[in-house]
Backbone as JSON Lines, residues from 0, in Angstrom:
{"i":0,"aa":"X","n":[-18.36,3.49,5.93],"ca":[-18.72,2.39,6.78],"c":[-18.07,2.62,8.14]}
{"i":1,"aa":"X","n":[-18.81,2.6,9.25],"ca":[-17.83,2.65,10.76],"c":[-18.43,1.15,11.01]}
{"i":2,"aa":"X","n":[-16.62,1.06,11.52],"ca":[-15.99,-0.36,11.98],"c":[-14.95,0.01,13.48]}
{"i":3,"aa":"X","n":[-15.03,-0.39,14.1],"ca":[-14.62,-0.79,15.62],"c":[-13.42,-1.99,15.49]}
{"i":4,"aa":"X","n":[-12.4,-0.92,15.97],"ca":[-10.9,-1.7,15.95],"c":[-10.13,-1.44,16.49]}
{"i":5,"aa":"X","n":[-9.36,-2.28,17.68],"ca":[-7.95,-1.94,18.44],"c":[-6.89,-2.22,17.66]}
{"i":6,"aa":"X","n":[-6.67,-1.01,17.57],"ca":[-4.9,-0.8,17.18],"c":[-4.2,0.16,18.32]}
{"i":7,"aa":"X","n":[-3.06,-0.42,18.41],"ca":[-2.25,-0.33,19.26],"c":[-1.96,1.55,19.4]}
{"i":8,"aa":"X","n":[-1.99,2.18,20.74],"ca":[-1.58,3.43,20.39],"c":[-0.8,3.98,19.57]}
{"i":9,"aa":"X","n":[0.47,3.1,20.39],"ca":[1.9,3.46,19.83],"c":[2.29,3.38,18.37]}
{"i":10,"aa":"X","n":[1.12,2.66,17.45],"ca":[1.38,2.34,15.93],"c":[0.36,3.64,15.71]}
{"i":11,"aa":"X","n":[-0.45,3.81,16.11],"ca":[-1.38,5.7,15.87],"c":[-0.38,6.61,15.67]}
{"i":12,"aa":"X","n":[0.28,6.5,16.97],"ca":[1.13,7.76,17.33],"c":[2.15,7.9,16.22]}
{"i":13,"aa":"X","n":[2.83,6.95,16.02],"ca":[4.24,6.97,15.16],"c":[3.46,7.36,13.7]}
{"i":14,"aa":"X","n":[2.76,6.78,13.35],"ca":[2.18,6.94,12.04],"c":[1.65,7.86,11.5]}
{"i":15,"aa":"X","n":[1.4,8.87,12.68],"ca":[0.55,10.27,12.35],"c":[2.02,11.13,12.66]}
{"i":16,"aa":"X","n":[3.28,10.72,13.21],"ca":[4.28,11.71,13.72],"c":[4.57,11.5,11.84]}
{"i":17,"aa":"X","n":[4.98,10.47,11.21],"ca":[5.45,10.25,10.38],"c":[5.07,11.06,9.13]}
{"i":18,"aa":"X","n":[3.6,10.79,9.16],"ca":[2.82,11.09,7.69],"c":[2.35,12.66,8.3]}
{"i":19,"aa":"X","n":[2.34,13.25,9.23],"ca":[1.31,14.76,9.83],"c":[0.28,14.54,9.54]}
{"i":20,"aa":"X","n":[-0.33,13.27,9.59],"ca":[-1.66,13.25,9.64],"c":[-2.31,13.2,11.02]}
{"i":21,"aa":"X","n":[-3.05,13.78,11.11],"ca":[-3.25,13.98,12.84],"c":[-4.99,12.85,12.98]}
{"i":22,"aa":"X","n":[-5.71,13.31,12.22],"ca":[-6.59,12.2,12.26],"c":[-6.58,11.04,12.05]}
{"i":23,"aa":"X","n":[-7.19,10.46,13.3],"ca":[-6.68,8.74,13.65],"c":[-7.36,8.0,12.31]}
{"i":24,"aa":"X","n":[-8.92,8.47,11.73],"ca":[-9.53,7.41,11.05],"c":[-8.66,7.6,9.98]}
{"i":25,"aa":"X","n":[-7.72,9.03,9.47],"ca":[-7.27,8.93,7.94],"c":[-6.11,8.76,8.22]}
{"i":26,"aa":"X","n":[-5.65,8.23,9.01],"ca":[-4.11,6.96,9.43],"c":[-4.41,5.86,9.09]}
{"i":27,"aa":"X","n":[-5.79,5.86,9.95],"ca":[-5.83,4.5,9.3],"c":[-6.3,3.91,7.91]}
{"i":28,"aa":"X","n":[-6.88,4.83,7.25],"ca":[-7.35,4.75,6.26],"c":[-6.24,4.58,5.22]}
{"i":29,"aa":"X","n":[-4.84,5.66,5.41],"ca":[-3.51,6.04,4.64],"c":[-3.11,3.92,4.66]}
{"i":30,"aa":"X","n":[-3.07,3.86,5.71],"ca":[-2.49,2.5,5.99],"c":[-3.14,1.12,5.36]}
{"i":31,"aa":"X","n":[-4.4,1.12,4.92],"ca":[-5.16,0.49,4.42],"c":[-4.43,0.25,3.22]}
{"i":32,"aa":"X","n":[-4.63,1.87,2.32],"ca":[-4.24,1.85,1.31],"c":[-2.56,1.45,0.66]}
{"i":33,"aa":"X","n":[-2.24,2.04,1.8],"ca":[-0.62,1.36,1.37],"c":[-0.52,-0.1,1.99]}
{"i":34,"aa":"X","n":[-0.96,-0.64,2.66],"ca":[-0.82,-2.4,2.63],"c":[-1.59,-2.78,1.33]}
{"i":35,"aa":"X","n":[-2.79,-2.15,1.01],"ca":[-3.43,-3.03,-0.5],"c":[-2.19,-2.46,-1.61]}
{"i":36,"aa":"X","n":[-1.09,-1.5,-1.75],"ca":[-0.86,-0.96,-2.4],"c":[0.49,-2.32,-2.94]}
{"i":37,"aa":"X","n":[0.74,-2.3,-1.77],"ca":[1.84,-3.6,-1.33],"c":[2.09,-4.54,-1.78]}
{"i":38,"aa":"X","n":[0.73,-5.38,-1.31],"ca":[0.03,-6.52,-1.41],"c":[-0.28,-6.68,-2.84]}
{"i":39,"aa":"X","n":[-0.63,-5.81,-3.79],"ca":[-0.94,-5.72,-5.21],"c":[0.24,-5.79,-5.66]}
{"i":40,"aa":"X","n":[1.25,-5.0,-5.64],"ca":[2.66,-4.75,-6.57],"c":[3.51,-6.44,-6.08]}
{"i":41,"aa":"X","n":[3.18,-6.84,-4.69],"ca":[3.89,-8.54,-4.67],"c":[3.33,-9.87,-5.46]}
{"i":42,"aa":"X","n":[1.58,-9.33,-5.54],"ca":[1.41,-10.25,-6.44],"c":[1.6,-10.15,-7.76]}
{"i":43,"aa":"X","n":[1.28,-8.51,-8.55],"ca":[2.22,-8.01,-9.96],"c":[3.24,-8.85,-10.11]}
{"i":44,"aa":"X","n":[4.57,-8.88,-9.44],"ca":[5.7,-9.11,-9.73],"c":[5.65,-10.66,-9.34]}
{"i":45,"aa":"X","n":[4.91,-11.45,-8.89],"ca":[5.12,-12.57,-9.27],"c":[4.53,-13.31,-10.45]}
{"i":46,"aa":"X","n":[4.01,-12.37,-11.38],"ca":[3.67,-12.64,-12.31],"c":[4.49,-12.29,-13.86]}
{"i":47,"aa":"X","n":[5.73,-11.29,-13.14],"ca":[6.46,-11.02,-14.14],"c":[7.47,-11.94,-14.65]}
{"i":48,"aa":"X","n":[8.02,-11.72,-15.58],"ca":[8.77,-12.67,-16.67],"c":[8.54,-13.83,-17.22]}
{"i":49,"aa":"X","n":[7.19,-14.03,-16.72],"ca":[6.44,-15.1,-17.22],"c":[6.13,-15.63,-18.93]}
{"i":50,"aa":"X","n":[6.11,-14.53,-19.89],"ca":[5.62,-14.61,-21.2],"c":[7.07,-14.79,-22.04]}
{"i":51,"aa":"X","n":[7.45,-15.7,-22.16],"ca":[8.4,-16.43,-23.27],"c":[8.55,-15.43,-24.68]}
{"i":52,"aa":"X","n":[7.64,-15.56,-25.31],"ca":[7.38,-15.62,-26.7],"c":[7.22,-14.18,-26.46]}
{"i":53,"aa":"X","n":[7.31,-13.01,-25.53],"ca":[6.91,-11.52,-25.62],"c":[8.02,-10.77,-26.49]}
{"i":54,"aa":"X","n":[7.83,-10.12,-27.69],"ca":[8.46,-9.54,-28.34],"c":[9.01,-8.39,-27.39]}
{"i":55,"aa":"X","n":[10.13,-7.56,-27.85],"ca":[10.57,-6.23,-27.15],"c":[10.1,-5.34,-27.35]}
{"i":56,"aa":"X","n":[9.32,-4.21,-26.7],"ca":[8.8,-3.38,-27.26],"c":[9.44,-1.98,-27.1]}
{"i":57,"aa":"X","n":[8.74,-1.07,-28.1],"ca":[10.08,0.54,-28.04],"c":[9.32,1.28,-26.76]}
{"i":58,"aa":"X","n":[10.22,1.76,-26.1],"ca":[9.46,2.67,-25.19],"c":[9.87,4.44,-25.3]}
{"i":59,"aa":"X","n":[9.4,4.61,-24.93],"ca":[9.44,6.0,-25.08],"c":[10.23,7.01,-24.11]}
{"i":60,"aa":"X","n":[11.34,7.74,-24.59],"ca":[11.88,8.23,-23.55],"c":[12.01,9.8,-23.55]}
């Protein structure tokens, strides 16, 4: 899908020094994915310790 968006240079620049990604669309694309990545694991964990009655289970080491 092409979408039309100002983002700030200076958040391009740092973000591609950071990751060596030199292409702007797969910065921004990297960045997409790690805010949904984020955004998923904060709502995960507010869902943890919720189940009372959860037995312990063996895990495997």
């Amino acid at each position: 899908m092409k979408i039309t968006v100002n983002i700030d240079q200076k958040l391009i620049n740092e973000a591609s020094k950071i990751t060596g990604i030199k292409n702007k669309n797969l910065v921004a694309e990297e960045a997409l994915k790690t805010l949904i990545r984020i955004e998923a694991g904060k709502k995960l964990s507010k869902l943890g310790g919720t189940e009372k009655n959860l037995e312990d289970m063996t895990r495997r080491s």
